[in-house]
C-alpha positions, 0 to 999 in steps of 0.5 A: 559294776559301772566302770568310771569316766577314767578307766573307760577312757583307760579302756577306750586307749586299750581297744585302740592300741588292739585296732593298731595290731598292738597289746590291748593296755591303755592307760589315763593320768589324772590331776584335779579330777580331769584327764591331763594325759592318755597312753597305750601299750605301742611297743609293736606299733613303734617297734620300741620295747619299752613303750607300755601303756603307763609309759605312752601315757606319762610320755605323752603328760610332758613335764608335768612337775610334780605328781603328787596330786595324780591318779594313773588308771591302767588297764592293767596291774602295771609290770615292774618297770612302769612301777618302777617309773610310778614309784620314781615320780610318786604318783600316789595312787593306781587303779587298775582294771584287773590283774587276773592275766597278770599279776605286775608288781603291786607288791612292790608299789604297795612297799613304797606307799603307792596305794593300788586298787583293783577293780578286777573289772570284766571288761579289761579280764575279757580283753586280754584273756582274748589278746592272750589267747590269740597272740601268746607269742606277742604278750610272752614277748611283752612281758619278758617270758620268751 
């Protein structure tokens, strides 16, 4: 399956944040078809516990007023604060690229009208399977299983 021009730019913020020794999950907003913000998970990066992909990402959109006509794309099916967070400003729409390594909190969006797609794309499974096989301390770390 041809991944779209925003996952790829999810995908490309993934592998960065893989380059700078962090979790390999990016993610990209989307207004009116064109990418107003990109983010990665840098909780290792900038020693900050709460910096996931989908939070760098929102961060780095400013104020952005409403988000009612946004997509966020992420790497990965979002955990239950970044939910909390796409559910807070209604941001109508994720898709993700997988949830196999994780499930996340799509239940939760899904109750409060998020419509979430899933891509299940090998490209984000094959990434963190080997992140997760390499770092288990690290990701068990990032979502809260120590």
């Amino acid at each position: 399956m041809q991944v779209d021009s925003f996952m790829a730019a999810a995908i490309a913020e993934a592998k960065a944040g893989l380059a700078e020794g962090g979790i390999p999950i990016g993610a990209v907003l989307v207004q009116h078809g064109q990418i107003i913000a990109r983010g990665r998970n840098k909780r290792v990066q900038e020693h900050n516990p709460i910096l996931h992909g989908e939070m760098d990402c929102l961060f780095n959109a400013g104020r952005v007023g409403s988000y009612k006509n946004t997509v966020i794309y992420s790497t990965l099916m979002p955990c239950y604060m970044c939910a909390g967070t796409i559910v807070q400003f209604k941001i109508p729409k994720v898709i993700v690229g997988e949830s196999k390594t994780f499930s996340g909190a799509r239940a939760f969006m899904e109750a409060h009208g998020v419509e979430v797609i899933d891509l299940n794309d090998a490209t984000c499974i094959d990434m963190m399977e080997g992140f997760i096989q390499q770092s288990p301390e690290l990701w068990n770390e990032d979502i809260g299983e120590l």
